[in-house]
N, C-alpha and C positions, 0 to 999 in steps of 0.2 A: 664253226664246229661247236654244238654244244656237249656237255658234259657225260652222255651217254657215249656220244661218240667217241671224247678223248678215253672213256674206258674202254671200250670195244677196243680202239685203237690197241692199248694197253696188253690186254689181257689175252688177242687172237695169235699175239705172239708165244704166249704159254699154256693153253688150252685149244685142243682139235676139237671144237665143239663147232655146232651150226652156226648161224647168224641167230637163228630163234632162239638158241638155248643159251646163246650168249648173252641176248637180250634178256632172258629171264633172270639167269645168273644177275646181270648188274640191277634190274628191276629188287631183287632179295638183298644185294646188297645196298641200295637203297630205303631199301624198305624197313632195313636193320637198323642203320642210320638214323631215321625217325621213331621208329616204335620203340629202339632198345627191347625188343622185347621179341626171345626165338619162339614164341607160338605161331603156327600159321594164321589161326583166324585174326591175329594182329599185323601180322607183315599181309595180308591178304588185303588189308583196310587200306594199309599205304603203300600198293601196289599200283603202281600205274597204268594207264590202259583205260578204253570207255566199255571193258566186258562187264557184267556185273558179276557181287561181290562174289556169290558160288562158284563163276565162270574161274574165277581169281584164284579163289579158294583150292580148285580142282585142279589148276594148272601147277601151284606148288607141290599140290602132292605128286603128281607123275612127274613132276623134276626130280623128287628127290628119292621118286621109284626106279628112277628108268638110266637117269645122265648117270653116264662111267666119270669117274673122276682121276687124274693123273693127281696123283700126291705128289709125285717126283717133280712135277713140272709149279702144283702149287709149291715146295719147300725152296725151289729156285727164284720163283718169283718173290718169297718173303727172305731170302737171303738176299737179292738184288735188291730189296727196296731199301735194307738197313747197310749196305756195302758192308755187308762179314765176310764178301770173300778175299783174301788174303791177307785178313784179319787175325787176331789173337782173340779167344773169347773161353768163357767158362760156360760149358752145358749143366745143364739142373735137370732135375729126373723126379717126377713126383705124380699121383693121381688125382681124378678129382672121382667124387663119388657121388650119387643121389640115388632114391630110389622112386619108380612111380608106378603105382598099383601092383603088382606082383613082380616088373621088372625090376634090376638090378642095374642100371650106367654106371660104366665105372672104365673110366677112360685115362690111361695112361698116356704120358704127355715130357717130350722131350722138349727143352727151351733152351734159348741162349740167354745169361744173366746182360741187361741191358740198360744201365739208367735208372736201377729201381724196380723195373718190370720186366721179366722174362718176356721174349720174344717165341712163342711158338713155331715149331718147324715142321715135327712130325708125332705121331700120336697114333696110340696102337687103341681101338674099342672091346678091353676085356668081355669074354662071352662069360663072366663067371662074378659073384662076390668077393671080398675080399683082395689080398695082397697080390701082384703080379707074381711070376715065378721066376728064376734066371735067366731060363732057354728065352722069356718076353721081351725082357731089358738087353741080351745081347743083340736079339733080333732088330729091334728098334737102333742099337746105335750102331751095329754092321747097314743098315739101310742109310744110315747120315751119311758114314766113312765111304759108301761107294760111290756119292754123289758129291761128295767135297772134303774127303779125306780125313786125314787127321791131324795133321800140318797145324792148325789152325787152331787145333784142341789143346788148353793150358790145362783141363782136369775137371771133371766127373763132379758137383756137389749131389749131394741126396740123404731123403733122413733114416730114421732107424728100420725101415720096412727091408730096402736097399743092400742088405747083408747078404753074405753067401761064400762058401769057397772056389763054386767052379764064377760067378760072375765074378767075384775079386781077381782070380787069377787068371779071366780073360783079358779083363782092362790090362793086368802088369802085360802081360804076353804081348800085348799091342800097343804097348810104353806110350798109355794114357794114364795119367795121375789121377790121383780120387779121393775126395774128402768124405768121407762118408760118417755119420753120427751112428752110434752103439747105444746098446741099451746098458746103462751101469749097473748090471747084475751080468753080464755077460761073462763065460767064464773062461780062465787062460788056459794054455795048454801047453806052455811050455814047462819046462822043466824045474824050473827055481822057482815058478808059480801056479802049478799047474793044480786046478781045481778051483782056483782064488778069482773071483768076481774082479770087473778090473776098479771099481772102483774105491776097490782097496789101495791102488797103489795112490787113491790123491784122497783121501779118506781125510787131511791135514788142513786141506785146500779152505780157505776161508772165501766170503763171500767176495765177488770180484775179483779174485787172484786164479792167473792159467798155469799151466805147465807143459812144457814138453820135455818126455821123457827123452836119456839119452841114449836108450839103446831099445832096439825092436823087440816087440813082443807077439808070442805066437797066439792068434785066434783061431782054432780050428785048423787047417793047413797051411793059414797064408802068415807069414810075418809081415806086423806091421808097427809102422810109427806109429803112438797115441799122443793126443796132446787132449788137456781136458781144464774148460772152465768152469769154476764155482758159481753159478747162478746167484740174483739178490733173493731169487727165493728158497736158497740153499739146492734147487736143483741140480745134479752134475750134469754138464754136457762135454760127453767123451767125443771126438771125434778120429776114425782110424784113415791109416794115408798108407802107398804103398812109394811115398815120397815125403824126406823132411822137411817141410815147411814151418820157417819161423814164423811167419802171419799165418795158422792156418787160421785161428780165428776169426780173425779179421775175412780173413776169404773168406769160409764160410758161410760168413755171417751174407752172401751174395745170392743164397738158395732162397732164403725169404720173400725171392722177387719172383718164386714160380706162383706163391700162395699170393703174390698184388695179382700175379697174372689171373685166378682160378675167379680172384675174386669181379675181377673184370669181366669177364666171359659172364659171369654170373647175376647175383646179385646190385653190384655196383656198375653195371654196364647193360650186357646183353641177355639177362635174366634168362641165360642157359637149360636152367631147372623146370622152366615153362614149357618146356617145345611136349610135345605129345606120341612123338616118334620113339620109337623102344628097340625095333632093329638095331644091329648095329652096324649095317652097312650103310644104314641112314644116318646114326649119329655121327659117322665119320665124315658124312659128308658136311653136315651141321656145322662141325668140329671145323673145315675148311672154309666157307664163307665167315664163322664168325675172326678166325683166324685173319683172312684179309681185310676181315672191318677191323680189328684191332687193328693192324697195322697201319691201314690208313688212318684212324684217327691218331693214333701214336705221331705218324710221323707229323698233321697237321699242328698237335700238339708244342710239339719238338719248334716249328717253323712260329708257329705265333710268338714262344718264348724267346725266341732267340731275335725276331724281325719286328714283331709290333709292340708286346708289355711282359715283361720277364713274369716271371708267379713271383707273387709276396711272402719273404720265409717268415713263418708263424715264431712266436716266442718259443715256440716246444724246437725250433730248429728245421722242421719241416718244412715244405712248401704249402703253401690252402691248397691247392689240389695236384693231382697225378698230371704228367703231361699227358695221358689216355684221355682223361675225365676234360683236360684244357681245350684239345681238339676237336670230343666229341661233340663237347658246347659251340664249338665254334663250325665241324660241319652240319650240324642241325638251323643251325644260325641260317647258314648258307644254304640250306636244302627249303628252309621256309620263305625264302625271298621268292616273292613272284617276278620279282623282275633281277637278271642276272647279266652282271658286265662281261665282256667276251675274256677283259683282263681276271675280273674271279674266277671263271670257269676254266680260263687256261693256268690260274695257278691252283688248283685243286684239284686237275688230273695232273699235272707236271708234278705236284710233291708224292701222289701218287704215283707216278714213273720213275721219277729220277731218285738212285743213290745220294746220300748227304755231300758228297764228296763235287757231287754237277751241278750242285745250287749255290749261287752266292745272293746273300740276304741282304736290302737295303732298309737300316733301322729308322729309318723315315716316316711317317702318318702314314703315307701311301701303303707301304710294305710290299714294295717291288722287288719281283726275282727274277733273276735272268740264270741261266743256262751255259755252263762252261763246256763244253763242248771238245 
């Protein structure tokens, strides 16, 4: 069996698609793998196949004209491969945006905070500029909660866009917790402070020192906890909860992992901002395979650090590189080999299949895994 087939294998359990367009599917995600780069005329290059390059060229486009895509069946399969289910996790909620030629992409994107890096699961393609609206963001996390509940949801992070009465007090109504950052000119509306920006009440707040207040304060209709740190660059960051949390800081500080995400998709991975497609039934689709290549290198990432050479922490504290960035080095590594052992190929679709929880790692030279079953 080689490596197309342990996907096929893989993925005809989560996708009702042909054999052909299954084959095309893994050909793009291969091809992603290599070029890091979402333009067709570059996944066309490193497409596989004796067609020539136009023939290539012409078959991604009617893939990404024609195949229906199950989102529900993709957000299973990337919640399967990170075993979240029956997990505890914190969702993050943010956009990303570019513009090309007189289109506007601007794709809003639901993650699980993850090791550093949000893990993408679902993701709405705004047809407009600018900020989502409320009726968008409940949409999107009523579509999670149908598919795997809410059980599993420890709370909401998201930044200052993310405000509102009727989504604040959807999440409370469905007793999910939410960290969400304020703008510090925002104004109160209760009673003993009502018209007062809130960042009057930490106006004292010196560089480095938090607070949380001990009693709820009203923003617009909702009461809520505030807790707010003083920035080194004297910035306030407020952030409101509709639960006390002593670390909210600290949690918070866990939304940071949508912006490694955005930045992977993009720039520092799958150069996102390249593809030439402007629909947005296209970008969503986009939005899905680059989705499953993060995943996969993520997880090969994950496997190398833990079985063959950990990353080396930098004096700044950090690691030298993302376990995305460790991965994707390392399946390009393997995608270049002309010649491939049936032990590599079977463990590069198996970290592709299997949950963290059915691999046991042997930190050996070899880097042999076997399968708990």
């Amino acid at each position: 069996m080689d490596l197309n087939d342990g996907l096929r294998a893989i993925l005809k359990d989560h996708v009702s698609w042909s054999k052909r367009r299954l084959d095309c599917f893994i050909g793009l995600l291969l091809a992603l793998i290599q070029s890091r780069h979402m333009n067709l005329t570059q996944l066309a290059v490193n497409f596989g196949g004796q067609a020539t390059l136009k023939s290539r060229y012409r078959r991604l486009q009617r893939f990404f004209q024609t195949v229906v895509f199950d989102y529900d069946a993709v957000a299973h399969l990337i919640m399967q491969l990170f075993d979240f289910k029956g997990q505890s996790y914190y969702l993050t909620l943010d956009r990303t945006n570019w513009k090309w030629g007189k289109a506007n992409l601007n794709i809003l994107t639901l993650a699980i905070a993850y090791k550093g890096m949000a893990v993408p699961v679902y993701w709405l393609v705004l047809n407009k500029q600018g900020n989502s609206n409320q009726r968008e963001r409940i949409a999107l996390l009523q579509r999670f909660i149908r598919q795997f509940g809410r059980h599993g949801i420890q709370g909401v992070l998201a930044d200052r866009e993310f405000i509102g009465d009727q989504w604040w007090q959807w999440l409370t109504d469905h007793t999910i917790p939410y960290l969400i950052r304020m703008k510090d000119n925002q104004l109160l509306t209760n009673r003993r402070h009502a018209g007062k920006p809130v960042q009057a009440l930490f106006r004292d707040l010196k560089a480095g020192e938090q607070r949380v207040l001990r009693k709820r304060q009203r923003i617009g209709d909702q009461w809520v906890w505030l807790n707010a740190l003083k920035l080194e660059t004297n910035e306030l960051l407020v952030l409101a909860s509709n639960r006390r949390l002593a670390q909210a800081i600290q949690v918070y500080g866990q939304r940071w992992q949508i912006e490694n995400l955005f930045q992977c998709l993009k720039g520092r991975g799958f150069h996102l901002e390249d593809t030439r497609l402007t629909r947005y039934y296209r970008i969503k689709k986009v939005m899905a395979l680059q989705a499953i290549a993060f995943c996969w290198a993520h997880k090969v990432g994950e496997w190398k650090h833990r079985a063959v050479k950990s990353l080396t922490i930098k004096q700044h504290g950090r690691p030298e590189s993302s376990l995305f960035r460790y991965g994707l080095d390392e399946l390009n590594n393997f995608l270049l080999k002309t010649v491939k052992s049936a032990d590599e190929m079977l463990r590069f679709w198996i970290l592709f299949l299997c949950p963290p929880t059915m691999i046991d790692y042997d930190r050996s030279r070899s880097g042999k895994i076997t399968l708990r079953i």
